[in-house]
N, C-alpha and C positions, 0 to 999 in steps of 0.2 A: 748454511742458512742462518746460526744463532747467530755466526760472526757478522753477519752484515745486521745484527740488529743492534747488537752492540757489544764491543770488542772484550769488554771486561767480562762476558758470560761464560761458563764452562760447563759444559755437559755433564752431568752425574751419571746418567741413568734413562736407557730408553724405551718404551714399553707401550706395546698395542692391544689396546681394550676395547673391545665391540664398537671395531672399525676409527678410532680416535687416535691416533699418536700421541701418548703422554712421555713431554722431554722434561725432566728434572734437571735446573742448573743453580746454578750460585755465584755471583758478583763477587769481582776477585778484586774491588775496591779497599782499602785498609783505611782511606783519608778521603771523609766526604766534607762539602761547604753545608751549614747549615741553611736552607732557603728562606729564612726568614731574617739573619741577621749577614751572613756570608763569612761566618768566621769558621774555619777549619776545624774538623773535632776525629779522634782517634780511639773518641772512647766508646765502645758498643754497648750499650742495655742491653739489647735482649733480638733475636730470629725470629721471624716469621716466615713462609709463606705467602705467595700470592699467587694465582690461577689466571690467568691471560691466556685468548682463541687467538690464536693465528692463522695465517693463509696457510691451505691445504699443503701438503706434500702428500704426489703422488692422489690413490684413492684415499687416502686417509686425511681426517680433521686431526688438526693441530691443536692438542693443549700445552704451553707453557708452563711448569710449576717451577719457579723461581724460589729459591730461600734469597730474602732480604736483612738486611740488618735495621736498626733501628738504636742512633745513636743520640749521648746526651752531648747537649749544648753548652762547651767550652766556656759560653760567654754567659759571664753573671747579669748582665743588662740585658741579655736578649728575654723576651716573652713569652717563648717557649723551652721548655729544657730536655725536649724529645723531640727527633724526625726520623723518618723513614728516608732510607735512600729514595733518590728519584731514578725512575729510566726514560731513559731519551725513547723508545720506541711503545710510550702508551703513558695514559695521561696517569694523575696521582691517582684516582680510583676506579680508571677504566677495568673493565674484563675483557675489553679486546685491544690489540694493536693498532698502531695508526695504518698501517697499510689495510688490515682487515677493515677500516670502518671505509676508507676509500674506496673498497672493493665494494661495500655494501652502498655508499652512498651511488655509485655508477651505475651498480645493475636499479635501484629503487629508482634513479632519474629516467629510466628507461621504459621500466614497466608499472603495474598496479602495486602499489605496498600488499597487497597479497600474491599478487604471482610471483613479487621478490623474494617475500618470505620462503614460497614451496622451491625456487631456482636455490635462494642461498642456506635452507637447511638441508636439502638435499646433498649438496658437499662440500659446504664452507664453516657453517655455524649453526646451533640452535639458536635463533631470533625470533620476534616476533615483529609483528607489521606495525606495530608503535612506534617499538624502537627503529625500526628503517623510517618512517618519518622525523622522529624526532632526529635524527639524523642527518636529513637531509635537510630539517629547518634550522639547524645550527650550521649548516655551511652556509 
């Protein structure tokens, strides 16, 4: 399941807490483009963390706990001298996945922004009926 989200992720750590799947992984990237200027950088500042809901496995909700890197910018002319890696499967500061929010925008097109809300925290995500609108107004 990580590997289809994206191939450089590696499993650390697997752990189930009051019904939630929490996968600890880490980007096995060593050489990112900086997204603001596209010059190649190798040099890492500093780790973080970041916490991303994915689609369920099984009866369990999925948390993502990714360690990211955050590198400085090579390039003396670019504007910024720090970035976070990006990942292909969730936006720069989403808390959920791109398939999780298509799962939410399908069940919201279907029913009331509240009966989606009780459908999709019951085994997908904690959300609320805002956020499945605004959701479905940005598609």
């Amino acid at each position: 399941m990580i590997r289809e989200l994206d191939k450089q992720l590696t499993v650390i750590k697997k752990e189930i807490k009051e019904n939630v799947l929490h996968i600890s992984c880490e980007r096995k990237s060593e050489i990112t483009e900086c997204p603001y200027c596209g010059v190649r950088s190798v040099k890492i500042h500093s780790k973080y963390k970041r916490e991303i809901t994915d689609l369920p496995i099984a009866q369990y909700k999925v948390k993502l706990i990714i360690e990211l890197k955050k590198y400085s910018c090579e390039n003396s002319e670019c504007g910024h001298k720090r970035f976070a890696e990006r990942l292909p499967f969730a936006g720069e500061r989403s808390k959920r996945t791109y398939r999780l929010d298509e799962y939410i925008r399908e069940i919201g097109m279907r029913n009331s922004s509240v009966a989606a809300e009780k459908i999709i925290r019951k085994t997908h995500a904690d959300i609320s009926w805002k956020t499945i609108l605004r959701l479905i107004k940005k598609s």
